[in-house]
GUKEKOL-287998 format. One record per atom (N, C-alpha, C): residue number from 1; atom name; x, y, z. Coordinates in steps of 0.02 Angstrom, whole numbers, plus 50000, padded with zeros to 5 digits. Last residue first. Example, Ala and Ser with C-alpha at 12.3 -4.5 7.8 and 13.67 -1.06 7.14 Angstrom:
% GUKEKOL-287998
<rec vomar="2" mardo="N" u="50642" v="49888" w="50354"/>
<rec vomar="2" mardo="CA" u="50684" v="49947" w="50357"/>
<rec vomar="2" mardo="C" u="50645" v="50002" w="50394"/>
<rec vomar="1" mardo="N" u="50660" v="49716" w="50390"/>
<rec vomar="1" mardo="CA" u="50615" v="49775" w="50390"/>
<rec vomar="1" mardo="C" u="50660" v="49835" w="50390"/>
% end
This chain:
% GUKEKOL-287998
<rec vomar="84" mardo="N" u="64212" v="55324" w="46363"/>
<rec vomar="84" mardo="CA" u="64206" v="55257" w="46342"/>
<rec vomar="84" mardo="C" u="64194" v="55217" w="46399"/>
<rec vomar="83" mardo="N" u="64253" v="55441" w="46441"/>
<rec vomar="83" mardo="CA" u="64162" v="55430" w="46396"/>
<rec vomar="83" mardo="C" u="64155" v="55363" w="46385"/>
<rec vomar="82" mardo="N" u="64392" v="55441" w="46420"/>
<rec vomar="82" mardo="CA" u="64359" v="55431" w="46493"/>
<rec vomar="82" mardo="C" u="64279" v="55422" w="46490"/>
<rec vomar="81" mardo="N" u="64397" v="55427" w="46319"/>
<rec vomar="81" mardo="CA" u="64424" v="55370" w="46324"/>
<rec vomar="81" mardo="C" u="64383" v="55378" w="46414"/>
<rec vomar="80" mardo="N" u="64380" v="55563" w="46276"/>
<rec vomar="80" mardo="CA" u="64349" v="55516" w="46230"/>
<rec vomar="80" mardo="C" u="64358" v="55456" w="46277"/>
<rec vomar="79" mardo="N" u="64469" v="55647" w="46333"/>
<rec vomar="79" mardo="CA" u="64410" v="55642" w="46361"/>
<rec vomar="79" mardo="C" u="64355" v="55585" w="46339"/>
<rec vomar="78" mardo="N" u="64603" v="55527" w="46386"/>
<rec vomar="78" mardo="CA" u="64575" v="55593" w="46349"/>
<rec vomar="78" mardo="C" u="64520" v="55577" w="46362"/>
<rec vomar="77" mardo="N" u="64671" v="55548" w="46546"/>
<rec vomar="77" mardo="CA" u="64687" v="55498" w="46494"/>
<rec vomar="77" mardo="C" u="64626" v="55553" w="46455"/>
<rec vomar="76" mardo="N" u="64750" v="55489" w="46700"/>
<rec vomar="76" mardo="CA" u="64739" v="55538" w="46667"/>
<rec vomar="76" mardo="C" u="64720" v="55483" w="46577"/>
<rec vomar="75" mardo="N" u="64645" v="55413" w="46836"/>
<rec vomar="75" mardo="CA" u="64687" v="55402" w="46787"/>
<rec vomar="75" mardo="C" u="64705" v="55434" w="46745"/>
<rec vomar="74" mardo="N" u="64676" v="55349" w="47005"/>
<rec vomar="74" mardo="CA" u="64648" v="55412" w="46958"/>
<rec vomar="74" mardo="C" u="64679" v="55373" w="46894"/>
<rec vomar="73" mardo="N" u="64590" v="55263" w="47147"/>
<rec vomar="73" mardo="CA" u="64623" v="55244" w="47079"/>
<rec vomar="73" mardo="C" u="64622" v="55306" w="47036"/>
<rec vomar="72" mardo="N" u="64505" v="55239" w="47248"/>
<rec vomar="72" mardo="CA" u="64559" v="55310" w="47240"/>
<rec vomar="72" mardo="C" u="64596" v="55299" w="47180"/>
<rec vomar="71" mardo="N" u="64414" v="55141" w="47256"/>
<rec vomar="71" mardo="CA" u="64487" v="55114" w="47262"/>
<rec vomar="71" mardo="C" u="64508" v="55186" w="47266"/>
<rec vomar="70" mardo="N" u="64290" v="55221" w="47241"/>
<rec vomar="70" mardo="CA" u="64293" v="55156" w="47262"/>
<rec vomar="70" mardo="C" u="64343" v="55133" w="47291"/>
<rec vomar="69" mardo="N" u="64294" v="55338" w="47166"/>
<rec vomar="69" mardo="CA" u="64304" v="55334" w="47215"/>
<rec vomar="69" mardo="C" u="64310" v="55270" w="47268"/>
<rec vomar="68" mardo="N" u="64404" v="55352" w="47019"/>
<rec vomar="68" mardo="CA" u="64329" v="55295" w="47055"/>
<rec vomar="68" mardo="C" u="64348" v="55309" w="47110"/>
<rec vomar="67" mardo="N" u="64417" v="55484" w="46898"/>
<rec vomar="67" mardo="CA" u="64459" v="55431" w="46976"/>
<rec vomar="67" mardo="C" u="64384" v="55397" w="47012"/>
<rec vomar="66" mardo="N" u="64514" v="55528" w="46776"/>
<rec vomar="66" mardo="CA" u="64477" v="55510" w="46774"/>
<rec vomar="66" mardo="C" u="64467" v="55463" w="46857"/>
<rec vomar="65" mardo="N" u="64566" v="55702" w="46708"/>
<rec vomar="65" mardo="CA" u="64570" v="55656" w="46766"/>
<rec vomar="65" mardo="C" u="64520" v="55595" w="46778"/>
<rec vomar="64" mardo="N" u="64569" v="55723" w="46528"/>
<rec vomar="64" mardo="CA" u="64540" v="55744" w="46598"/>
<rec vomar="64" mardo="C" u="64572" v="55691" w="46648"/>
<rec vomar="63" mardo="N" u="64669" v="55806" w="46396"/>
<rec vomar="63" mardo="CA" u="64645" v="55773" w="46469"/>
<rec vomar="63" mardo="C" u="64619" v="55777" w="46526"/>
<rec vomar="62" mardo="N" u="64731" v="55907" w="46334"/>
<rec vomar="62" mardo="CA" u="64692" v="55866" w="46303"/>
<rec vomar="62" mardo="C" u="64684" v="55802" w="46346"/>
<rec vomar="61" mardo="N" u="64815" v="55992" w="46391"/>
<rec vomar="61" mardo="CA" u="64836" v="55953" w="46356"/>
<rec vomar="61" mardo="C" u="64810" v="55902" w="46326"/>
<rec vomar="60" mardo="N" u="64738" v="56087" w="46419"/>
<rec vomar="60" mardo="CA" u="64788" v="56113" w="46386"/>
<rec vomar="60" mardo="C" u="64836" v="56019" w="46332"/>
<rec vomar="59" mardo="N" u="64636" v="56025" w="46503"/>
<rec vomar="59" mardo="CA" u="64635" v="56047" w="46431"/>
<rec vomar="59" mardo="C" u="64681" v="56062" w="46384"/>
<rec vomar="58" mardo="N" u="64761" v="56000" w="46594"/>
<rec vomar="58" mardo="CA" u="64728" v="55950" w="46572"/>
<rec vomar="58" mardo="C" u="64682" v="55962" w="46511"/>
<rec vomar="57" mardo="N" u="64728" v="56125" w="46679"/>
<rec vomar="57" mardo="CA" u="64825" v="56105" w="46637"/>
<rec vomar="57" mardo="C" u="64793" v="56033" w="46599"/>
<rec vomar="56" mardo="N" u="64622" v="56175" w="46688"/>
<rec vomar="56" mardo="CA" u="64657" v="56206" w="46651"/>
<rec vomar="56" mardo="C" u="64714" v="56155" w="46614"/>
<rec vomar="55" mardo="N" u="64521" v="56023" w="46705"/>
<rec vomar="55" mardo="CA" u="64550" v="56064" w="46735"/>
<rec vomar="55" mardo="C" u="64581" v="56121" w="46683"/>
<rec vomar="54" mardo="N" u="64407" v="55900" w="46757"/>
<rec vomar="54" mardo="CA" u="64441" v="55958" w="46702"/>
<rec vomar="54" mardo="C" u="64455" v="56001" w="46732"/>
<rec vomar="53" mardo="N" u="64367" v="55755" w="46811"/>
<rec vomar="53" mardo="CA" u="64401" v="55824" w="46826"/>
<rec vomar="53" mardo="C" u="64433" v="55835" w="46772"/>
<rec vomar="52" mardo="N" u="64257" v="55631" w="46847"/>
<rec vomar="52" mardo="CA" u="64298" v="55659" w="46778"/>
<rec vomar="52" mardo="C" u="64309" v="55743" w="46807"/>
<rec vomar="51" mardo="N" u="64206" v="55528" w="46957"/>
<rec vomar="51" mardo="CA" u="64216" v="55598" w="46955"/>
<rec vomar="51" mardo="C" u="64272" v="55593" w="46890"/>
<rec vomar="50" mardo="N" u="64104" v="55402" w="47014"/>
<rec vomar="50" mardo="CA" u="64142" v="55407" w="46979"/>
<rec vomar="50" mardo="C" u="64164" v="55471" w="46963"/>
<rec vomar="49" mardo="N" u="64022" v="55397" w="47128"/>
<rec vomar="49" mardo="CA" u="64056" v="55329" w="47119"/>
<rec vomar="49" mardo="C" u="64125" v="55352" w="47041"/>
<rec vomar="48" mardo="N" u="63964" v="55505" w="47255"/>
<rec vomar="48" mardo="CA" u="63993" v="55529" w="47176"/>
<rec vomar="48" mardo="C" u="64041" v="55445" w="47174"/>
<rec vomar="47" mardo="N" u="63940" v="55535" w="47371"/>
<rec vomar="47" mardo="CA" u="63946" v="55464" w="47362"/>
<rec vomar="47" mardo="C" u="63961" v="55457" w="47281"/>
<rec vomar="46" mardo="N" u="63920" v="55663" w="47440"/>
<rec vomar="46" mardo="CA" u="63878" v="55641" w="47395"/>
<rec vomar="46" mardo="C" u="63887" v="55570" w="47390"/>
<rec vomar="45" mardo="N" u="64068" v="55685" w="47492"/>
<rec vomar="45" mardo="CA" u="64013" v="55661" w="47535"/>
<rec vomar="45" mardo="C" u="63934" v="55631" w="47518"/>
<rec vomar="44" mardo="N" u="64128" v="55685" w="47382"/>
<rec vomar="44" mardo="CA" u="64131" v="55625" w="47432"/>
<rec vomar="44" mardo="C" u="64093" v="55609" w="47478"/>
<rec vomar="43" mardo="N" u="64067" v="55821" w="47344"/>
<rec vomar="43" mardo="CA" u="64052" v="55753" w="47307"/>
<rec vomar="43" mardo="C" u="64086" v="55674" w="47342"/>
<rec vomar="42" mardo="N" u="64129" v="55895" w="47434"/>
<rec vomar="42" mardo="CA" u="64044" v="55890" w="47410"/>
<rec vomar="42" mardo="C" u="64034" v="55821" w="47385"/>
<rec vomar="41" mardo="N" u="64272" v="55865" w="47428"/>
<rec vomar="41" mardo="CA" u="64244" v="55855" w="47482"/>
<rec vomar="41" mardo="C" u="64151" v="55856" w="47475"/>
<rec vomar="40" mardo="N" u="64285" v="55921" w="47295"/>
<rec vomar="40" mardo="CA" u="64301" v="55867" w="47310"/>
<rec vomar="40" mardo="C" u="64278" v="55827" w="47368"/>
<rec vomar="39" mardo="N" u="64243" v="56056" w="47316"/>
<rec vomar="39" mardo="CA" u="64212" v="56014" w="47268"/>
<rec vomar="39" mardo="C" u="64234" v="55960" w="47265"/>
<rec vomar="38" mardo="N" u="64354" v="56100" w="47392"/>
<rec vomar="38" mardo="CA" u="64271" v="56084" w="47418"/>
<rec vomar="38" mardo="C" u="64241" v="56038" w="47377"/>
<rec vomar="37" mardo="N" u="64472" v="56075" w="47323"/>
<rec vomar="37" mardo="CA" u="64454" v="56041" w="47362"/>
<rec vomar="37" mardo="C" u="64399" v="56062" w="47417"/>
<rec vomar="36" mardo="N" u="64458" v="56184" w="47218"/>
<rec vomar="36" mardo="CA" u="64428" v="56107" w="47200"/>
<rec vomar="36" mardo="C" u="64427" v="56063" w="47278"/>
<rec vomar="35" mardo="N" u="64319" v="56328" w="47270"/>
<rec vomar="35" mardo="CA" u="64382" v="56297" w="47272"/>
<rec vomar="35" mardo="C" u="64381" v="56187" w="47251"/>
<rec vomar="34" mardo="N" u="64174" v="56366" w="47195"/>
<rec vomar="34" mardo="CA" u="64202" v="56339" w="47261"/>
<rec vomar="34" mardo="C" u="64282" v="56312" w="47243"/>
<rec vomar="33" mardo="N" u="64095" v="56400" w="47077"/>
<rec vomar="33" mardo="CA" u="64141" v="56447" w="47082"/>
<rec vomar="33" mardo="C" u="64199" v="56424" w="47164"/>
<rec vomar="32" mardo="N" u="63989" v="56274" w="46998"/>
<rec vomar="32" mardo="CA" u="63999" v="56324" w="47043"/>
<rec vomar="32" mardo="C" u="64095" v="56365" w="47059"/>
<rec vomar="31" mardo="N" u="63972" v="56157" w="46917"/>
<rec vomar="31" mardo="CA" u="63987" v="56219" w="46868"/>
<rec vomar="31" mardo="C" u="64001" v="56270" w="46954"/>
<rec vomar="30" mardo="N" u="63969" v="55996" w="46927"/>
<rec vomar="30" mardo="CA" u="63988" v="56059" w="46978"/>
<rec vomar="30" mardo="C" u="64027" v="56110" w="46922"/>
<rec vomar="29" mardo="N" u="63854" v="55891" w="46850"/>
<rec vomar="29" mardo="CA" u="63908" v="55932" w="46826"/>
<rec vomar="29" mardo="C" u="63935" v="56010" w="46900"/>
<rec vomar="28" mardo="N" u="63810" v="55726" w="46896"/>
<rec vomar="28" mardo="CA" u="63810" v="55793" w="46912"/>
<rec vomar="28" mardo="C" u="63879" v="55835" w="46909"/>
<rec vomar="27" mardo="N" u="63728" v="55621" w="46780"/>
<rec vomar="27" mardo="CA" u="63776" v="55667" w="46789"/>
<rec vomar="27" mardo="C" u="63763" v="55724" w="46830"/>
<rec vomar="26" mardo="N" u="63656" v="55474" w="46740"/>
<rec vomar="26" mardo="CA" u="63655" v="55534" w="46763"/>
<rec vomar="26" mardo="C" u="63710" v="55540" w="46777"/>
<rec vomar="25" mardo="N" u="63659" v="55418" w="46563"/>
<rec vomar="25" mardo="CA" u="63711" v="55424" w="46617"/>
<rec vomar="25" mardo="C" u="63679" v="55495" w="46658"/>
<rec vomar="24" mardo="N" u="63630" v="55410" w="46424"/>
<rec vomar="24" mardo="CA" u="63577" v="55410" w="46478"/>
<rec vomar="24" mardo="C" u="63614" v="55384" w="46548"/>
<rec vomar="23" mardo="N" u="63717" v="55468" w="46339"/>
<rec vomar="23" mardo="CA" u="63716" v="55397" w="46335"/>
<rec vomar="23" mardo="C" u="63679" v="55381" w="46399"/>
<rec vomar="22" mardo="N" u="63687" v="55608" w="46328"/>
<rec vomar="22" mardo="CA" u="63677" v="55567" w="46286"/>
<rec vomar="22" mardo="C" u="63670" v="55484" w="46278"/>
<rec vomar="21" mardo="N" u="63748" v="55611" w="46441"/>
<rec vomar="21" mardo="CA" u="63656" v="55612" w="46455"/>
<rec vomar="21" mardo="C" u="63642" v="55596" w="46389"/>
<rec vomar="20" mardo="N" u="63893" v="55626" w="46405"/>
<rec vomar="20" mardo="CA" u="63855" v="55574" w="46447"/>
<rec vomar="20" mardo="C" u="63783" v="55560" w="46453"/>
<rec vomar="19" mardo="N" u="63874" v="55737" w="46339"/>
<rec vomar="19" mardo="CA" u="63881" v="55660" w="46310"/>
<rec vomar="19" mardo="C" u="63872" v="55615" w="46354"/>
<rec vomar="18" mardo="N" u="63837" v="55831" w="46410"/>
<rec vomar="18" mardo="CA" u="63814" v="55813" w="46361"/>
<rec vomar="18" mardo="C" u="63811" v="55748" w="46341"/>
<rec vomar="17" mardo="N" u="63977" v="55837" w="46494"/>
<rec vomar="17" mardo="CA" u="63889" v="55816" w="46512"/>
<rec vomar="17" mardo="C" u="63851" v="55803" w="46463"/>
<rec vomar="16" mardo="N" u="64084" v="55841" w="46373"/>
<rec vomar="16" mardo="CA" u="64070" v="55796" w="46432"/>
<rec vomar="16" mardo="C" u="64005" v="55790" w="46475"/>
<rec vomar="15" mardo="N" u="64053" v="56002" w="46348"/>
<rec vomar="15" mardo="CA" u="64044" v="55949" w="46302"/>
<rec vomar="15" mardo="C" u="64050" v="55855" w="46338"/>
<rec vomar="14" mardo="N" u="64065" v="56050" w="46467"/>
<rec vomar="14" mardo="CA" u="63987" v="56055" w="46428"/>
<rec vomar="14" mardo="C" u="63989" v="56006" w="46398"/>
<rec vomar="13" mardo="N" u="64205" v="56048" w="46497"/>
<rec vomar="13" mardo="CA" u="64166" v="56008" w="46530"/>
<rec vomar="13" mardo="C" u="64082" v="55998" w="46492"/>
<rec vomar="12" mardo="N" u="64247" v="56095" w="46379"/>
<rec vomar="12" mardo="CA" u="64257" v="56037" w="46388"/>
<rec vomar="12" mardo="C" u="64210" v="56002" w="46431"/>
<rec vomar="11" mardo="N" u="64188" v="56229" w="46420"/>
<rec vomar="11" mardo="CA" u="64194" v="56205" w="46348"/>
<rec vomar="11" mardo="C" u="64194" v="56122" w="46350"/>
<rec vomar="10" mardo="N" u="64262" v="56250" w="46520"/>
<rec vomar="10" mardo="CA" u="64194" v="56241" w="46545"/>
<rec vomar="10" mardo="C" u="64159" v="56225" w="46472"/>
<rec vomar="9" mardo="N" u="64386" v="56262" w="46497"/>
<rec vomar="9" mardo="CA" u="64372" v="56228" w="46555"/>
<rec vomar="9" mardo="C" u="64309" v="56211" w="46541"/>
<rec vomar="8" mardo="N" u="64388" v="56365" w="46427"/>
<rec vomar="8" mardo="CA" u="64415" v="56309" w="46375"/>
<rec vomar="8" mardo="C" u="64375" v="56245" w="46425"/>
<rec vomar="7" mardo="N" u="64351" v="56502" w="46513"/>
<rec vomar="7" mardo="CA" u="64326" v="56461" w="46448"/>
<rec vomar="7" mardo="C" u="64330" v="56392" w="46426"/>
<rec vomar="6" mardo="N" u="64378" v="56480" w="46689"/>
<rec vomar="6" mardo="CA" u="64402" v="56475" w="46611"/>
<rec vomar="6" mardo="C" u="64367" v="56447" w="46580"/>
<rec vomar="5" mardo="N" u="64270" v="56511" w="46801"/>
<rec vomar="5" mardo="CA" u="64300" v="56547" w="46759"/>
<rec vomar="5" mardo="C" u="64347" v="56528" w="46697"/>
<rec vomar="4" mardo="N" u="64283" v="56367" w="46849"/>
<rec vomar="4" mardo="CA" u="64223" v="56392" w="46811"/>
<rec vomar="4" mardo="C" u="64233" v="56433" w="46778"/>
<rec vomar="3" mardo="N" u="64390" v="56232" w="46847"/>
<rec vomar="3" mardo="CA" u="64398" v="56316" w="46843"/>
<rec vomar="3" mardo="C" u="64342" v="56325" w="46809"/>
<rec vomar="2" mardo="N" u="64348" v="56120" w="46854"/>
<rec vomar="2" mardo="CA" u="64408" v="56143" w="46924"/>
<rec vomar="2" mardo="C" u="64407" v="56219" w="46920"/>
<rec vomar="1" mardo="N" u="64225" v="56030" w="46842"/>
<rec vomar="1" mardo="CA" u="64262" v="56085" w="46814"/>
<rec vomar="1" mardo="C" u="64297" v="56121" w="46871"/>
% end
């Protein structure tokens, strides 16, 4: 979640952890208040193999970021499709 402070942001993202631990996927959700490129830099250094980013302009449009750290490959696309 790129923006802890927005609602819609952290709506989406809830509903995205959820479903993943629904499908017995660990997940670590960064709900913290750090700028995104810390939280980008945390989780590279974590070894995070896969990161889903929500953001403001990406709720708005009904998308998250979807990017393997493996290759740097991103992909925008909906949240359903990034779950799949």
């Amino acid at each position: 979640n790129l923006r802890a402070a927005d609602a819609a942001c952290v709506q989406m993202a809830d509903t995205c952890y959820h479903q993943l631990g629904q499908q017995q996927i660990e997940t670590l959700y960064d709900d913290t208040q750090e700028s995104p490129g810390t939280k980008f830099a945390i989780h590279d250094l974590i070894g995070s193999p896969w990161q889903i980013v929500i953001g403001p302009r990406g709720v708005t449009q009904g998308t998250v970021e979807l990017k393997e750290r493996a290759t740097g490959s991103k992909s925008e696309l909906s949240l359903e499709s990034a779950l799949a």
